[in-house]
mmCIF file of the N, C-alpha and C atoms, coordinates in Angstrom:
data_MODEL
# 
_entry.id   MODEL 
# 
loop_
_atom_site.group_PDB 
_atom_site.id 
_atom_site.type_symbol 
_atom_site.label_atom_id 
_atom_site.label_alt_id 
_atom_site.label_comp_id 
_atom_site.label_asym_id 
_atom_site.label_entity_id 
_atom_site.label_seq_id 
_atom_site.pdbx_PDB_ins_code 
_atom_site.Cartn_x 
_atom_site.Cartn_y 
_atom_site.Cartn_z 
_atom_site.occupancy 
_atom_site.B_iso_or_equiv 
_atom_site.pdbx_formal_charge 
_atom_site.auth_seq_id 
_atom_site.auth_comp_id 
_atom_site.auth_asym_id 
_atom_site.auth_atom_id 
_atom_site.pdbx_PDB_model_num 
ATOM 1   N N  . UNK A 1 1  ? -37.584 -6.292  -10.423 1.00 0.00 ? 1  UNK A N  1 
ATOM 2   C CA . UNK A 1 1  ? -36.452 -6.570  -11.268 1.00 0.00 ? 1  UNK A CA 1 
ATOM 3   C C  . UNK A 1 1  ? -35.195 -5.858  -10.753 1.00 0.00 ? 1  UNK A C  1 
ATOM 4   N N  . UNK A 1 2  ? -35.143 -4.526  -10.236 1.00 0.00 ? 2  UNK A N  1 
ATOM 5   C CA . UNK A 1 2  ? -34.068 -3.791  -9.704  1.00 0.00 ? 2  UNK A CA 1 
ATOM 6   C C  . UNK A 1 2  ? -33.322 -4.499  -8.594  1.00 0.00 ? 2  UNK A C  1 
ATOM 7   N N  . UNK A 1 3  ? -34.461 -5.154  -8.176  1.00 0.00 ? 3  UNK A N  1 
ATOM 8   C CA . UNK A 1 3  ? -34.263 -5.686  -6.530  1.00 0.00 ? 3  UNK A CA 1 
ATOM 9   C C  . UNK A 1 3  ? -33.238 -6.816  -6.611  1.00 0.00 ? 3  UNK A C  1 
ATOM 10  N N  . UNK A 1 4  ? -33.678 -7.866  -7.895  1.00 0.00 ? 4  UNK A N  1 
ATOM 11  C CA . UNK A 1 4  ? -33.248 -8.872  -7.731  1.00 0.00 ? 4  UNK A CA 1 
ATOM 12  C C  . UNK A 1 4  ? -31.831 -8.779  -8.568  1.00 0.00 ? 4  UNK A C  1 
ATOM 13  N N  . UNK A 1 5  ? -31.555 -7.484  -9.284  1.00 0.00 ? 5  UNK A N  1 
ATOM 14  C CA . UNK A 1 5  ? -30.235 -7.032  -10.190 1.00 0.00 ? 5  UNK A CA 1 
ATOM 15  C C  . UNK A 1 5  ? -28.976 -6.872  -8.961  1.00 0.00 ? 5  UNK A C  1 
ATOM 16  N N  . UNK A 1 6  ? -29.842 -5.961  -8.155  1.00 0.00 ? 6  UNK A N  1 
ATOM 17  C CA . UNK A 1 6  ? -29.032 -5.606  -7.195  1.00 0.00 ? 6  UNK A CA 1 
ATOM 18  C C  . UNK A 1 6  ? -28.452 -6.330  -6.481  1.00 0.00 ? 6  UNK A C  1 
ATOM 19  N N  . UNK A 1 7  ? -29.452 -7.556  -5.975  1.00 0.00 ? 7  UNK A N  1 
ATOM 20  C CA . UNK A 1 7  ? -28.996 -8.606  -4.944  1.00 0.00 ? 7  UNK A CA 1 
ATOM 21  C C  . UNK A 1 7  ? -28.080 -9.728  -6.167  1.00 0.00 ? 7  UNK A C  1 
ATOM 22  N N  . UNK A 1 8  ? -28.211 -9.659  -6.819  1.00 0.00 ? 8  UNK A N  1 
ATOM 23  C CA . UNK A 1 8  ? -27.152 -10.888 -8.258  1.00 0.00 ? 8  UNK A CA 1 
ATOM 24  C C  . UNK A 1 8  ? -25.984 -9.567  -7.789  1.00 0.00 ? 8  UNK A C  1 
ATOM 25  N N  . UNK A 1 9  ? -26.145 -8.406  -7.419  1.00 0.00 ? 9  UNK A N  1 
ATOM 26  C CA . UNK A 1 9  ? -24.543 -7.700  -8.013  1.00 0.00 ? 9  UNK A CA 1 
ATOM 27  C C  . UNK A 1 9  ? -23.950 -8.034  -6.711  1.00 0.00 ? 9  UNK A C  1 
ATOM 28  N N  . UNK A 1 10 ? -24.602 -7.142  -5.821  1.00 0.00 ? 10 UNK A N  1 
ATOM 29  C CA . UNK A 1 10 ? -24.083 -8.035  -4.545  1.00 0.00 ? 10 UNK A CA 1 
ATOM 30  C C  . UNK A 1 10 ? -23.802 -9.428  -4.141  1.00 0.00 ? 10 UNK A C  1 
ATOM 31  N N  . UNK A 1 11 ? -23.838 -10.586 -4.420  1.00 0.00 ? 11 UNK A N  1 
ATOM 32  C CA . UNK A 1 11 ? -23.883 -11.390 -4.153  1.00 0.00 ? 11 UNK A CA 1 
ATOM 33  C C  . UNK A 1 11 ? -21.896 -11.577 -4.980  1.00 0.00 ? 11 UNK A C  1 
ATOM 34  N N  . UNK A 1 12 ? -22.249 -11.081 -6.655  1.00 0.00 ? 12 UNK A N  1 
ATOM 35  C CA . UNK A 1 12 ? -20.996 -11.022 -7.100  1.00 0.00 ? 12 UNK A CA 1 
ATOM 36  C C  . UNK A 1 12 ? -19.344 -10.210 -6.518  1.00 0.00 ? 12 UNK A C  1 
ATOM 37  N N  . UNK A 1 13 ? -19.831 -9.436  -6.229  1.00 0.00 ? 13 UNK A N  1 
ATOM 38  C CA . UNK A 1 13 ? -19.022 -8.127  -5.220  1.00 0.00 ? 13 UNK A CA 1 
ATOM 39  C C  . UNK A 1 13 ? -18.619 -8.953  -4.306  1.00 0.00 ? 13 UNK A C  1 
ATOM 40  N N  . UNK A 1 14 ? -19.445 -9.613  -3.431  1.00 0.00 ? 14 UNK A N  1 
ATOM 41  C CA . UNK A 1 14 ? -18.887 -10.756 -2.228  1.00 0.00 ? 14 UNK A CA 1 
ATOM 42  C C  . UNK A 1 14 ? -17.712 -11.441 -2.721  1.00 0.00 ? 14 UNK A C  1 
ATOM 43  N N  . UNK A 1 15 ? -18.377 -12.371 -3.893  1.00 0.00 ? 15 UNK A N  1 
ATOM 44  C CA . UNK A 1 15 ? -17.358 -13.809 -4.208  1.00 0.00 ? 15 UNK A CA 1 
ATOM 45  C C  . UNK A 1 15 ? -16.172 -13.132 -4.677  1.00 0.00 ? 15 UNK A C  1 
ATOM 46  N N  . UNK A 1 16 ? -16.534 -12.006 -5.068  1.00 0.00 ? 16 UNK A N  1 
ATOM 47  C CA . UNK A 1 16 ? -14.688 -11.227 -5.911  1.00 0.00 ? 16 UNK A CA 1 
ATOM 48  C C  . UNK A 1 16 ? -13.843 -10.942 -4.412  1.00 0.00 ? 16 UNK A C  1 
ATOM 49  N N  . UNK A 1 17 ? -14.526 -10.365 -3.401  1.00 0.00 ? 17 UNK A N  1 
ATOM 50  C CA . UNK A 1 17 ? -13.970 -10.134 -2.280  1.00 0.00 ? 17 UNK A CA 1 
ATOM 51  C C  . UNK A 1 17 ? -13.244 -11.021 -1.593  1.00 0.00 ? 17 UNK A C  1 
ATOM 52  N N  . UNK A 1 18 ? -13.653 -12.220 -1.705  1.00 0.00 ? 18 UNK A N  1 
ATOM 53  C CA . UNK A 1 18 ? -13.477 -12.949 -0.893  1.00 0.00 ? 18 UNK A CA 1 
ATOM 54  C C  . UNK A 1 18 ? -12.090 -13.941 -1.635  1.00 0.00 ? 18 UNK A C  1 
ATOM 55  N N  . UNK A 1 19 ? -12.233 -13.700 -2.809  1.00 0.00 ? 19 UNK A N  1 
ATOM 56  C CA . UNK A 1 19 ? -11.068 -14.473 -3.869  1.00 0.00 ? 19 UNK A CA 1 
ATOM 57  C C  . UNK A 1 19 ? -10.208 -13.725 -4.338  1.00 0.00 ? 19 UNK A C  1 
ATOM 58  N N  . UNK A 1 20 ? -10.100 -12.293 -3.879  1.00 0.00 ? 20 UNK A N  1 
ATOM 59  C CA . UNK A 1 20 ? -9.036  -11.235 -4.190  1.00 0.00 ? 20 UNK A CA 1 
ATOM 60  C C  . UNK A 1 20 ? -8.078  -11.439 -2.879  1.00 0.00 ? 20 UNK A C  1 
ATOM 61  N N  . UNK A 1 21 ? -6.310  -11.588 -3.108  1.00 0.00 ? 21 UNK A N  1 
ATOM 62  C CA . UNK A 1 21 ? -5.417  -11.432 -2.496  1.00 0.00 ? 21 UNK A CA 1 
ATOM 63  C C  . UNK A 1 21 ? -5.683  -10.405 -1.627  1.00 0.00 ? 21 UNK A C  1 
ATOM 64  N N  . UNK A 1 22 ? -5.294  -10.443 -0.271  1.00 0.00 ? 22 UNK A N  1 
ATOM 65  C CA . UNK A 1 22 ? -5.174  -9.027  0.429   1.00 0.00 ? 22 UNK A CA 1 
ATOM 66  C C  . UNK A 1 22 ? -3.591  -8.623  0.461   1.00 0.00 ? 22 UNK A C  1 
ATOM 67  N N  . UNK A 1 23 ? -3.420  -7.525  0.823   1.00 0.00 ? 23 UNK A N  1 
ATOM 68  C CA . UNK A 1 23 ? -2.112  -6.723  1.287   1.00 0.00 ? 23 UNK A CA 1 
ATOM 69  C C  . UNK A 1 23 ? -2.201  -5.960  2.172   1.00 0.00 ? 23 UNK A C  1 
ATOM 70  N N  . UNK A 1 24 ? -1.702  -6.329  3.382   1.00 0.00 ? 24 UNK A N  1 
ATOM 71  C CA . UNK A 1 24 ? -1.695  -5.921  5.145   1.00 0.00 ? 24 UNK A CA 1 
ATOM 72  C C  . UNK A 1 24 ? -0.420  -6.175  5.229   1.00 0.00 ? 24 UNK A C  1 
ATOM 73  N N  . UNK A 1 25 ? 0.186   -5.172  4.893   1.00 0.00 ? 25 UNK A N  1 
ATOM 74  C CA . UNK A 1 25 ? 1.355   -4.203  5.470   1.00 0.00 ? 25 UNK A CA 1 
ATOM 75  C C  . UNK A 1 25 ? 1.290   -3.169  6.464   1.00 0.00 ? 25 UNK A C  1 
ATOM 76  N N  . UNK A 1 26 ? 1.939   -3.188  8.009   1.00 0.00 ? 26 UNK A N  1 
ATOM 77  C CA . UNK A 1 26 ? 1.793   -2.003  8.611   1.00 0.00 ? 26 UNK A CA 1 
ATOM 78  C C  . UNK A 1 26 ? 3.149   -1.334  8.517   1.00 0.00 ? 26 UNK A C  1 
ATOM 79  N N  . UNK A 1 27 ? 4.405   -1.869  8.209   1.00 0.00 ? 27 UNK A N  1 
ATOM 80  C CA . UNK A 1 27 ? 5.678   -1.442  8.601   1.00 0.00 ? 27 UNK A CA 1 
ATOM 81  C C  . UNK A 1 27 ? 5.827   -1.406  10.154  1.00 0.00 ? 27 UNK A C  1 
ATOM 82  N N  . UNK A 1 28 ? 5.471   -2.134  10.759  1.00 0.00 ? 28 UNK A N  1 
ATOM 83  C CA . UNK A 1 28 ? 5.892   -1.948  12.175  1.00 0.00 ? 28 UNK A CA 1 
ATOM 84  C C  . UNK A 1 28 ? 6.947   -2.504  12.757  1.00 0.00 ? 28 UNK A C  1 
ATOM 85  N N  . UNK A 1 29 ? 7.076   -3.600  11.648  1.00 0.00 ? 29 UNK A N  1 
ATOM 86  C CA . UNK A 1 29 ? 8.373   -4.068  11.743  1.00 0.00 ? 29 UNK A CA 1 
ATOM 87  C C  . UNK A 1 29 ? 9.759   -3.194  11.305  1.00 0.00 ? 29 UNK A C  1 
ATOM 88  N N  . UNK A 1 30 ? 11.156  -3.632  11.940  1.00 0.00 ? 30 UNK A N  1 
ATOM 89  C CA . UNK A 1 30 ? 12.316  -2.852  12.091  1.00 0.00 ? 30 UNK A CA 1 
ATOM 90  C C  . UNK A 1 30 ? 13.139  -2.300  10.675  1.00 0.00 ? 30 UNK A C  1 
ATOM 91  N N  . UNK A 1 31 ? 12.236  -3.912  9.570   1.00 0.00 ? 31 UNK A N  1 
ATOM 92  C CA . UNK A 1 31 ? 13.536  -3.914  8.340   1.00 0.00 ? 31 UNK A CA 1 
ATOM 93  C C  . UNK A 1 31 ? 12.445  -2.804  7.606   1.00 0.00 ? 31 UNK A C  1 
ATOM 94  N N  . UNK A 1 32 ? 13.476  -1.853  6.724   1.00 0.00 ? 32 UNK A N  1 
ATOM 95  C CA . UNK A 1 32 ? 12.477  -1.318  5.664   1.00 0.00 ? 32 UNK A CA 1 
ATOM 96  C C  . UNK A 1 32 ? 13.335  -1.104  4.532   1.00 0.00 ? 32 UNK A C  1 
ATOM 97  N N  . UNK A 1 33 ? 12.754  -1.191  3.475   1.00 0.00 ? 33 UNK A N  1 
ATOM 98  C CA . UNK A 1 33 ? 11.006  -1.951  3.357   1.00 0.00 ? 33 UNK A CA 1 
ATOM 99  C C  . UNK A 1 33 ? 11.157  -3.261  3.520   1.00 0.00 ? 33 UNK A C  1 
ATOM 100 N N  . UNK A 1 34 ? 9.959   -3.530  4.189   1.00 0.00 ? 34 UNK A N  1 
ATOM 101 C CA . UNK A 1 34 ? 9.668   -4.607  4.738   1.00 0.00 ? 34 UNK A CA 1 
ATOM 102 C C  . UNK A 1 34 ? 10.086  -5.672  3.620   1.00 0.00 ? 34 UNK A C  1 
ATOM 103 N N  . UNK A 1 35 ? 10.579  -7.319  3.604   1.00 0.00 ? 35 UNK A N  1 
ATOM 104 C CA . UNK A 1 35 ? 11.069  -8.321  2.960   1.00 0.00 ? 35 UNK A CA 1 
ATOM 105 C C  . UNK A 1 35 ? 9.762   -8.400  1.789   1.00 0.00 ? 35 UNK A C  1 
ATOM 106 N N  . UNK A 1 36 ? 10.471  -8.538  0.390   1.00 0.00 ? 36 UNK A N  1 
ATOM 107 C CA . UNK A 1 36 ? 10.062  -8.597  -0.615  1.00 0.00 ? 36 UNK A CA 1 
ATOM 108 C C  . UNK A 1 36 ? 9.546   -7.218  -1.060  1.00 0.00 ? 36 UNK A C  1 
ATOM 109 N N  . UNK A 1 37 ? 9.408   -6.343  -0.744  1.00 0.00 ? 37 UNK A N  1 
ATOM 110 C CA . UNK A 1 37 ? 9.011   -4.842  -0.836  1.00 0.00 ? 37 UNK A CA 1 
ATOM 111 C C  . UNK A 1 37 ? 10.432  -4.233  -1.619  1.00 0.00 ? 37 UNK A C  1 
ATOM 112 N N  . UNK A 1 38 ? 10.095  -2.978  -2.475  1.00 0.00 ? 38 UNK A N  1 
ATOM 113 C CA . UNK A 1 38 ? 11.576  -2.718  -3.316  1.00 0.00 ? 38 UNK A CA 1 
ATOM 114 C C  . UNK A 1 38 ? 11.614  -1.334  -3.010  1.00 0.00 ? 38 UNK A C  1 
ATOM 115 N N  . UNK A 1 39 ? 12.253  -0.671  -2.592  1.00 0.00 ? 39 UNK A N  1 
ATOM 116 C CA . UNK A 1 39 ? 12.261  0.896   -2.281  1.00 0.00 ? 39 UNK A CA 1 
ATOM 117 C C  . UNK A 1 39 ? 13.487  1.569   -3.648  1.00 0.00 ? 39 UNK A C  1 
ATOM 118 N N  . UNK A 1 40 ? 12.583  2.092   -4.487  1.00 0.00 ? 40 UNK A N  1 
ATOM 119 C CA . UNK A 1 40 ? 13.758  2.518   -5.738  1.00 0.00 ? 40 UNK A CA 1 
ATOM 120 C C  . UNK A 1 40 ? 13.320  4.158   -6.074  1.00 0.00 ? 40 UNK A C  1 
ATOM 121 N N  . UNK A 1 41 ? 14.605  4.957   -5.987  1.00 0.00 ? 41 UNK A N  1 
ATOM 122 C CA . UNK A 1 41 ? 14.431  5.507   -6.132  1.00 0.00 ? 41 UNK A CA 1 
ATOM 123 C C  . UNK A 1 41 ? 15.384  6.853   -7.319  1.00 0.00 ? 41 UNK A C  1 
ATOM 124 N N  . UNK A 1 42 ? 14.350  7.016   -8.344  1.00 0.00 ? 42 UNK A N  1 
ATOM 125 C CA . UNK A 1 42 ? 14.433  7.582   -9.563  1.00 0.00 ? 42 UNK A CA 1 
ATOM 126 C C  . UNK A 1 42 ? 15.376  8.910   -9.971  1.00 0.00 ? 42 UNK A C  1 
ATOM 127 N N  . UNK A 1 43 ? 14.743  9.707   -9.113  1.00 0.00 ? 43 UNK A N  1 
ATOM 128 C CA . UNK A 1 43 ? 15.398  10.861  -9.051  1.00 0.00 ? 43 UNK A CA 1 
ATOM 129 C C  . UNK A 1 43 ? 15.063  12.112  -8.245  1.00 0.00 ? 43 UNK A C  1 
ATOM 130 N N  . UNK A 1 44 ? 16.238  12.558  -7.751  1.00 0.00 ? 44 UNK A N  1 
ATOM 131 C CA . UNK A 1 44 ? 15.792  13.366  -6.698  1.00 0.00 ? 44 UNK A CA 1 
ATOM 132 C C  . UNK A 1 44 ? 16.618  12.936  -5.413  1.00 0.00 ? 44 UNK A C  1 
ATOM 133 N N  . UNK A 1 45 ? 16.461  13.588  -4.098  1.00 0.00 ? 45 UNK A N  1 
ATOM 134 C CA . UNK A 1 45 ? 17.292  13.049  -3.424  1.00 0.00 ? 45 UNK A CA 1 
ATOM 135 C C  . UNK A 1 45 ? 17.032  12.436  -1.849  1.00 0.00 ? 45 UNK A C  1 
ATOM 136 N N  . UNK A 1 46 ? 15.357  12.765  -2.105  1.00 0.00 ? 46 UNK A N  1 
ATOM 137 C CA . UNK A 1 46 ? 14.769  11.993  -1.021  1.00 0.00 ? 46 UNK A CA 1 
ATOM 138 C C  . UNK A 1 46 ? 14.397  10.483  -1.162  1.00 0.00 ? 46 UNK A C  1 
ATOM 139 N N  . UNK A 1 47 ? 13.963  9.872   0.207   1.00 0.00 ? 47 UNK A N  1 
ATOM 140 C CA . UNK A 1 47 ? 14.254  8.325   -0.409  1.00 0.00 ? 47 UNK A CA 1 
ATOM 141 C C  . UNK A 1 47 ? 12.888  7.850   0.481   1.00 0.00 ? 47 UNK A C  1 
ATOM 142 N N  . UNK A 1 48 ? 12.020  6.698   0.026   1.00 0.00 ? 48 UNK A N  1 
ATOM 143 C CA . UNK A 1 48 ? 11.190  6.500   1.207   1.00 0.00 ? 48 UNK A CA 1 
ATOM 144 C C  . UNK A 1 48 ? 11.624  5.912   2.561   1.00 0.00 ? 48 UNK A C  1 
ATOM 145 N N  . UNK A 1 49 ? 11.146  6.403   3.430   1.00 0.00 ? 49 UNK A N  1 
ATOM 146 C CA . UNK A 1 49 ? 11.529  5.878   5.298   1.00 0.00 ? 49 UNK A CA 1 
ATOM 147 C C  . UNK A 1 49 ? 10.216  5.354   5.965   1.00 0.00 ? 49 UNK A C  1 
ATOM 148 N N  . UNK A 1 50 ? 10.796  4.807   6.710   1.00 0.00 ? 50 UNK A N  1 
ATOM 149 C CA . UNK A 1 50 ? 9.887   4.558   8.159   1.00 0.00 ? 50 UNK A CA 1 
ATOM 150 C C  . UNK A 1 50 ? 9.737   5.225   8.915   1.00 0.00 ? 50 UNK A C  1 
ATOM 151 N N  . UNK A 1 51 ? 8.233   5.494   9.284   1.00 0.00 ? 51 UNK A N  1 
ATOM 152 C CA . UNK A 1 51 ? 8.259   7.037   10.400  1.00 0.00 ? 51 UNK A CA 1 
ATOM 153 C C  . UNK A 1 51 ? 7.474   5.949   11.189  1.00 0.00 ? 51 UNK A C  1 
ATOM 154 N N  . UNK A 1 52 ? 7.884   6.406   12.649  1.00 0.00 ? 52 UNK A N  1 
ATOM 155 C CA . UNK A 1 52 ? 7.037   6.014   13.909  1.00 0.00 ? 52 UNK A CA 1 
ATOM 156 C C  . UNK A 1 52 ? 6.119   7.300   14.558  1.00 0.00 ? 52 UNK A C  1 
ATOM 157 N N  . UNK A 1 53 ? 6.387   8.580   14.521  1.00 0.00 ? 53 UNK A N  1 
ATOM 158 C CA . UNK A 1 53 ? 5.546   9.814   14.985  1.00 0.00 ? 53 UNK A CA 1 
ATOM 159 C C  . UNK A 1 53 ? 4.654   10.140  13.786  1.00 0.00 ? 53 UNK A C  1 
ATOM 160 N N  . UNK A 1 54 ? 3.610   10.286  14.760  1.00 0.00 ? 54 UNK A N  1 
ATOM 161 C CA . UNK A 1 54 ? 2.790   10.819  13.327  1.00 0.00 ? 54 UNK A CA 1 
ATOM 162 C C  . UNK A 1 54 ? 2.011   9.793   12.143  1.00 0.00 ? 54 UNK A C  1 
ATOM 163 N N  . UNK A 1 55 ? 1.828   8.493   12.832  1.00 0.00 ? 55 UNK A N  1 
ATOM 164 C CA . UNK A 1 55 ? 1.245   7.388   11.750  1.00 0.00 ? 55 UNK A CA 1 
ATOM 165 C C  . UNK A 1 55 ? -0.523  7.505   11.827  1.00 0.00 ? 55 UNK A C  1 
ATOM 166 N N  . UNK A 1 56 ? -0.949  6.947   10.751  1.00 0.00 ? 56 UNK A N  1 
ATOM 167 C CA . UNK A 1 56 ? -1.959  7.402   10.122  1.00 0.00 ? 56 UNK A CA 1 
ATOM 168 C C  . UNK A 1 56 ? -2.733  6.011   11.453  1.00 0.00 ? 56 UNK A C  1 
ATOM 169 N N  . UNK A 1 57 ? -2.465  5.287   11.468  1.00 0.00 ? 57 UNK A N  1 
ATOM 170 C CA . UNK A 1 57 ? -2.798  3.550   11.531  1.00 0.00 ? 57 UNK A CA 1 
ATOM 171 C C  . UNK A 1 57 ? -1.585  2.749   12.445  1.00 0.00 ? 57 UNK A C  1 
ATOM 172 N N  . UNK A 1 58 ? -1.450  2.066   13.423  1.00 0.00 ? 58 UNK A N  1 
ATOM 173 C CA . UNK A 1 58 ? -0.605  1.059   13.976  1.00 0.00 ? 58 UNK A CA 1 
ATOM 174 C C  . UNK A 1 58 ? 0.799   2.359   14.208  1.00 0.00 ? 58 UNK A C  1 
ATOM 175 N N  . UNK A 1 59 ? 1.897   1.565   14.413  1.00 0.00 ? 59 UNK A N  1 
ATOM 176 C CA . UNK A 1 59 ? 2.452   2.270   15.471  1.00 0.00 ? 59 UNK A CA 1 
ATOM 177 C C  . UNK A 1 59 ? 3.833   2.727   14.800  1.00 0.00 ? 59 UNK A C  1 
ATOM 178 N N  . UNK A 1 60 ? 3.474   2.307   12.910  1.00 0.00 ? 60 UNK A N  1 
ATOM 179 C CA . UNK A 1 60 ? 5.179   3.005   12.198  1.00 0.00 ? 60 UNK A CA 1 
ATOM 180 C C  . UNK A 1 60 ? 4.042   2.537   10.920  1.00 0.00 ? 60 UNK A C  1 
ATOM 181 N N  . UNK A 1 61 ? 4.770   3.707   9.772   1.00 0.00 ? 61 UNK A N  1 
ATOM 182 C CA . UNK A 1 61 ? 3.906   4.203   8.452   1.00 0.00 ? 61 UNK A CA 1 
ATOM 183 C C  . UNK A 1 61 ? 5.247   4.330   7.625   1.00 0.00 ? 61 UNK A C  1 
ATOM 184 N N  . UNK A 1 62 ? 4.818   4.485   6.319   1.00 0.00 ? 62 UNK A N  1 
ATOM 185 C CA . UNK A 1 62 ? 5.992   4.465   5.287   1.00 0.00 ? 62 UNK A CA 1 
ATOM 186 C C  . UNK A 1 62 ? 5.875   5.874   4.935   1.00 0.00 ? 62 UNK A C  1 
ATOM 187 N N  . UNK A 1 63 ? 6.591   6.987   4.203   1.00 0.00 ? 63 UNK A N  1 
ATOM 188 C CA . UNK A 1 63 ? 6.528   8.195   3.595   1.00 0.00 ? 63 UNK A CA 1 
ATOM 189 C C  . UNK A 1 63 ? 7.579   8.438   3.090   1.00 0.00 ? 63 UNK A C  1 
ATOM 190 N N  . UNK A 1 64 ? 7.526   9.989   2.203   1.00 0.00 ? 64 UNK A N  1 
ATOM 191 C CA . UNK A 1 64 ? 8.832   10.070  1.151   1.00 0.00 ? 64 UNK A CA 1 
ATOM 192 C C  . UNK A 1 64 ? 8.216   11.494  1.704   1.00 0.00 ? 64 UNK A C  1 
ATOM 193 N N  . UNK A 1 65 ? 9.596   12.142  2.124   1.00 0.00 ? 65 UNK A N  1 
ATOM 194 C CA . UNK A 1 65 ? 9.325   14.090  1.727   1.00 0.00 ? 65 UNK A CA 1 
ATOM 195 C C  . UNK A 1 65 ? 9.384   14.278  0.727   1.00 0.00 ? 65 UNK A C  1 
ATOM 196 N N  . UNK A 1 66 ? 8.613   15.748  0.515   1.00 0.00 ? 66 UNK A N  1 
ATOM 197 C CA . UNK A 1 66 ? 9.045   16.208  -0.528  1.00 0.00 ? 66 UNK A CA 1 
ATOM 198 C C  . UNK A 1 66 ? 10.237  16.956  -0.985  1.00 0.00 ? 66 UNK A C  1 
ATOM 199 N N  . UNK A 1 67 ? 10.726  16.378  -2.256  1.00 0.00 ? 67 UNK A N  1 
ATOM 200 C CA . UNK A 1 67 ? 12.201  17.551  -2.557  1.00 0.00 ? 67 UNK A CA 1 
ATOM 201 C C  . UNK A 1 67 ? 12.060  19.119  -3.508  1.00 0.00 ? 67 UNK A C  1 
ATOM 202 N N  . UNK A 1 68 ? 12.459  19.807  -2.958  1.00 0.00 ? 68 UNK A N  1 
ATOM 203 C CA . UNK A 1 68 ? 11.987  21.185  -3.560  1.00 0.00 ? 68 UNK A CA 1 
ATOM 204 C C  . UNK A 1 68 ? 12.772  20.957  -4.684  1.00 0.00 ? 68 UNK A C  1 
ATOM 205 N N  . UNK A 1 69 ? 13.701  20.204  -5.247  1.00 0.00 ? 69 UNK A N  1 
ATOM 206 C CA . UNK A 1 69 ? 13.933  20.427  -6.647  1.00 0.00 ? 69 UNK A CA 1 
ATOM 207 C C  . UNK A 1 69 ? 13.171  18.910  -7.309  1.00 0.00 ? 69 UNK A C  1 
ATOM 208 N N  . UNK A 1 70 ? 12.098  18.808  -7.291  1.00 0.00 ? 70 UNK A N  1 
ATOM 209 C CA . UNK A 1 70 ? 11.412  17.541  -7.415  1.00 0.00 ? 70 UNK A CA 1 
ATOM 210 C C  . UNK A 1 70 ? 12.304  16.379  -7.086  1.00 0.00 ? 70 UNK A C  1 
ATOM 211 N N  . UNK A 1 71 ? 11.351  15.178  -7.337  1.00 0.00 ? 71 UNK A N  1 
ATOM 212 C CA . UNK A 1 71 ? 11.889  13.635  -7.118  1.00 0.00 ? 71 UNK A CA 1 
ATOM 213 C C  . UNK A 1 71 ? 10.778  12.855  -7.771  1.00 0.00 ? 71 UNK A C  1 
ATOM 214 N N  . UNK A 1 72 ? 11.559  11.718  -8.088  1.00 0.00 ? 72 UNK A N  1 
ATOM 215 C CA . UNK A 1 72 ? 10.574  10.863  -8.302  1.00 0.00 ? 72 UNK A CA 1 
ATOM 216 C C  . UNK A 1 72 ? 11.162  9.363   -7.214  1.00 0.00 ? 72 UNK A C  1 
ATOM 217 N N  . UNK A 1 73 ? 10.081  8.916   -7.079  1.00 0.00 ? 73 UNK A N  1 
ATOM 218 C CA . UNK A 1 73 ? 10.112  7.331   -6.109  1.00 0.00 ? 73 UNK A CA 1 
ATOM 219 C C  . UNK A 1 73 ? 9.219   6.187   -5.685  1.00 0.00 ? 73 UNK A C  1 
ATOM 220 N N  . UNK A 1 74 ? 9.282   5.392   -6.011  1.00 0.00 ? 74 UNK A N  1 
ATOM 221 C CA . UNK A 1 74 ? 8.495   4.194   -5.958  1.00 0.00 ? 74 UNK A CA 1 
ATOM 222 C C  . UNK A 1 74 ? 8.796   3.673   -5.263  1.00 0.00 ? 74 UNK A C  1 
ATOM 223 N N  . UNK A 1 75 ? 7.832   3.043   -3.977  1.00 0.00 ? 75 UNK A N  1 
ATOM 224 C CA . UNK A 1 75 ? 7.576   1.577   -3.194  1.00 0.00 ? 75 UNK A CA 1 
ATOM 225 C C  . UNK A 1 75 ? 7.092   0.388   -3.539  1.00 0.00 ? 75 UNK A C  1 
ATOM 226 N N  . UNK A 1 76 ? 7.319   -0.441  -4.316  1.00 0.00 ? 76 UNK A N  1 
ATOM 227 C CA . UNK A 1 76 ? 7.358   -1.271  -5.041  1.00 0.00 ? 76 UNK A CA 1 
ATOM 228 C C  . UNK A 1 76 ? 6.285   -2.636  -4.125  1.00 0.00 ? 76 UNK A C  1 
ATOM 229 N N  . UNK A 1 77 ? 5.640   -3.455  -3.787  1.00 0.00 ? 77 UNK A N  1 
ATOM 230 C CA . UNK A 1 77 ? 5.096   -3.978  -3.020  1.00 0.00 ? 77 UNK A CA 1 
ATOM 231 C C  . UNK A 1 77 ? 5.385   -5.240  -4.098  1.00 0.00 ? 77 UNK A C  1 
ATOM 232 N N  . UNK A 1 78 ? 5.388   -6.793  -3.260  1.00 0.00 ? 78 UNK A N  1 
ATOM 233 C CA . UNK A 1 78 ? 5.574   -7.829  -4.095  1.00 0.00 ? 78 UNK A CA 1 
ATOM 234 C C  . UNK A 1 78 ? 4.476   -8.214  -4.577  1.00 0.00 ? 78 UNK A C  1 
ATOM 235 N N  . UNK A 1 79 ? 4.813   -9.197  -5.158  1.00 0.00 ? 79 UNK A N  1 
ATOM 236 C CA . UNK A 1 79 ? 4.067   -9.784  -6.322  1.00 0.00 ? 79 UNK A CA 1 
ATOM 237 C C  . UNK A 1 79 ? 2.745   -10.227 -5.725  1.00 0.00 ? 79 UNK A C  1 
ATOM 238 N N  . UNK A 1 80 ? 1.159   -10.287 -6.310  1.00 0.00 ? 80 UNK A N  1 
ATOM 239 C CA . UNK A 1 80 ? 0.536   -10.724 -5.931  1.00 0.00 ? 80 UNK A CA 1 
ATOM 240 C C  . UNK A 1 80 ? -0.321  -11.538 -6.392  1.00 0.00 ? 80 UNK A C  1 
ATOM 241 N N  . UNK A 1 81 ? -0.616  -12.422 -6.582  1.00 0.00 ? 81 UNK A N  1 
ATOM 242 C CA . UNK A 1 81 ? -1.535  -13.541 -7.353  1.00 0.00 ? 81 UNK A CA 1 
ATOM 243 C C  . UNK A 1 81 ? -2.952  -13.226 -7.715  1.00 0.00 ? 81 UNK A C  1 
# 
């Protein structure tokens, strides 16, 4: 009975996978944030950028420093179905 719970969950886990939107953003491109992306920022006086040194993944990454008198800031990503 475990066996066959497991293989029904898995089987479900697949079909969600496979019918969930992806989001593959690298920023490697020049504009930032990248088209349809919203860079807003709240308070504080740092802002998010594009870094090329130092990326986690591909060859430019997004980041916000930190501000020693705090900040707040959101990268906003578009809409997704």
């Amino acid at each position: 009975m475990k066996k066959q719970l497991f293989f029904l969950m898995a089987i479900i886990f697949a079909i969600q996978g496979w019918t969930q939107p992806t989001l593959n953003e690298g920023f490697e491109g020049t504009t930032f944030p990248p088209n349809d992306w919203t860079s807003v920022n709240v308070s504080g006086s740092v802002n998010w950028a594009r870094y090329t040194s130092s990326t986690p993944r591909g060859t430019a990454s997004a980041s916000v420093n930190y501000g020693s008198s705090g900040h707040e800031n959101w990268l906003i990503t578009p809409n997704l179905n």
